[in-house]
N, C-alpha and C positions, 0 to 999 in steps of 0.2 A: 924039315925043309923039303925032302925028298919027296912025302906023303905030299905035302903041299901041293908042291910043281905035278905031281903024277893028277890029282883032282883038278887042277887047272889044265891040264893041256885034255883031259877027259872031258871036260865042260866045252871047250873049243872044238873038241872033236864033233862033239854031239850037235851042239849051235851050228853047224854047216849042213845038217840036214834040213835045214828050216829054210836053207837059205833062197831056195826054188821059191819061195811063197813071198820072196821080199822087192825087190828093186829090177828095175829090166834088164835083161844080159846084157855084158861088154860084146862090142863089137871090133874091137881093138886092144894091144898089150896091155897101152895104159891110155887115159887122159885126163893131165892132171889138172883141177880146178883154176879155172882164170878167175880170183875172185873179186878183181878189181874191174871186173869185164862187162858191157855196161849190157852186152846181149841176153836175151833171156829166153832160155831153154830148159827143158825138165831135168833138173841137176844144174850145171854147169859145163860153157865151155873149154876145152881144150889151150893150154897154156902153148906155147912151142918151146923154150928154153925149162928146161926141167932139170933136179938133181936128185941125188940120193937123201934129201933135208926135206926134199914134198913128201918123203912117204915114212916118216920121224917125230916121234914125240914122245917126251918123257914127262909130263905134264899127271898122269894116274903114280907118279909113285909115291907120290908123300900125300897125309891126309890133306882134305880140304876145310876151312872155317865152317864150325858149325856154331858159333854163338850169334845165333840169331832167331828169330819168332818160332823158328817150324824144330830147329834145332839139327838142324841136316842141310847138305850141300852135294850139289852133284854138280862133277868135272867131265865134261863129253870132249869125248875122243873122235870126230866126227867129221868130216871133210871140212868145215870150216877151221877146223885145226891142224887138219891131213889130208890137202889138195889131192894126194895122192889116191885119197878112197874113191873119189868121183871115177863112175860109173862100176864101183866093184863088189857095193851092196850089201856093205858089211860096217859095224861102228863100235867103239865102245863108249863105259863111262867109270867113272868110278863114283859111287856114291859112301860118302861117311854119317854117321851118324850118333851126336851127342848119347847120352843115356836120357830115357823119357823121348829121343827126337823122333819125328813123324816124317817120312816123304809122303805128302799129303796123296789124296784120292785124285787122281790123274791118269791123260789115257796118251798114246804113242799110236795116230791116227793110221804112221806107217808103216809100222816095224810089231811083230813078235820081240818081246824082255824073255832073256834068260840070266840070272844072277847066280854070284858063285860067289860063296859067303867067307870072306876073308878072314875078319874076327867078328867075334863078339854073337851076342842070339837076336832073333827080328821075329816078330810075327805080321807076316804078308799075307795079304790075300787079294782074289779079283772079283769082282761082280757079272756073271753072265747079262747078255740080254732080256733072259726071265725074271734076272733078280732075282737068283738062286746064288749064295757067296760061299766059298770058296775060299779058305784058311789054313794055315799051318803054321809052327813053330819051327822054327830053322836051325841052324848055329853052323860053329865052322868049318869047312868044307862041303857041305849041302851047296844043293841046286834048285834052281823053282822057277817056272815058268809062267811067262802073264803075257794068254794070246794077244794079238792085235788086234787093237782097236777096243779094247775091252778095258773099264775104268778097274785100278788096280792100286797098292799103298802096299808102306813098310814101318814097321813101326820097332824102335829100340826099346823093349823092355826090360833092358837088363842093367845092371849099375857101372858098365864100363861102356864104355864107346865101341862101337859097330862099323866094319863097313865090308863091303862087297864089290865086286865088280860084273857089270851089267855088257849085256851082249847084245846087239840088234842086227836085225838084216834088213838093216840101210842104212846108206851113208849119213841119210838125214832124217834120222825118224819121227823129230816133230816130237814135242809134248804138251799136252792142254792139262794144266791144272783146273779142278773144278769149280773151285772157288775164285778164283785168278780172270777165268773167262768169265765167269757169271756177273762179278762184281767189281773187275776191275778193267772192262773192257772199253774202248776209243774208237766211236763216241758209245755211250753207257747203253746196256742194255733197258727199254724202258721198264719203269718202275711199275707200272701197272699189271706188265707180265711178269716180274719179279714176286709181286706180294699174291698173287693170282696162284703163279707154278709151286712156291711156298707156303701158299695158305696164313702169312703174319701180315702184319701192319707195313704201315709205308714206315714208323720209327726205326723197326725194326730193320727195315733194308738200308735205310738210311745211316743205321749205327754199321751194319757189314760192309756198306760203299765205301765206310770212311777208313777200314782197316784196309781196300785192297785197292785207293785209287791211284793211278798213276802218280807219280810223285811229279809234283810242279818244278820247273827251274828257275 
């Protein structure tokens, strides 16, 4: 337990050097998120009644469901959850992962991912802009880094469930699955650039629209 806590507060230490490269400086102690505020500014404005409960959350300590398609779940810790992080440029998340589960290929438009591997082994990597990739085997207490803005994945390959907990510098780092935006976007991306940037048939995008479209009500 000790070894543990010593690798996690080591990860946290480290993750505050990135943090210059994330969210724009406070100007103030604190301002915590008005999120029912109808104004709109970058982040969020300023609450005035504030307590010790805007800057709280116990939501990462127990796993998340993972039975479902991808077989993974990630829990963000992130000022829509902690009014309190608005304007402080810092978030977390905790991501779990079935055995066999994928966090699919996706990118955090805002933020540099540092992860810090709780249980179990993942093989991560990121893709450069040259499309040069970028891989490793991990397991428990390992660290690994996936710059900003760069398409990046986790994958469980081991026969016990995984998870980790993930670092950003911002409060809202944003994340675009690839498949998610490509195929399951409002209104559709057209299909002509689809089967063009793909190179396959219209059935074929046709069969992947129908796994990612919004779900009707």
């Amino acid at each position: 337990m000790e070894k543990s806590c010593f690798y996690l507060a080591l990860f946290l230490s480290l993750f505050t050097t990135t943090v210059l490269a994330g969210d724009p400086d406070m100007v103030q102690d604190v301002c915590v998120a008005d999120l029912n505020s109808s104004v709109k500014v970058n982040g969020f404005p300023c609450k005035a009644d504030i307590s010790a409960d805007d800057f709280y959350f116990k939501g990462l300590a127990n796993p998340g469901a993972t039975n479902n398609t991808m077989g993974s779940v990630v829990t963000g810790a992130n000022v829509e959850k902690i009014p309190g992080l608005n304007t402080l440029g810092v978030s977390l998340s905790r991501i779990d992962y079935a055995p066999g589960g994928l966090n699919p290929p996706h990118t955090h438009p805002r933020a540099t991912e540092m992860i810090f591997v709780l249980e179990g082994e993942l093989e991560v990597g990121f893709i450069t802009t040259s499309n040069k990739l970028f891989t490793k085997n991990i397991t428990k207490g390992d660290i690994f880094v996936f710059p900003r803005g760069l398409v990046h994945f986790q994958k469980n390959n081991g026969v016990e469930p995984a998870a980790v907990i993930a670092a950003f510098n911002s409060q809202l780092p944003g994340t675009q699955s690839l498949a998610v935006t490509l195929f399951g976007s409002t209104p559709e991306v057209p299909e002509s650039v689809l089967t063009k940037a793909f190179q396959v048939g219209t059935k074929e995008v046709d069969k992947i629209k129908s796994r990612f479209a919004p779900k009707k009500n």
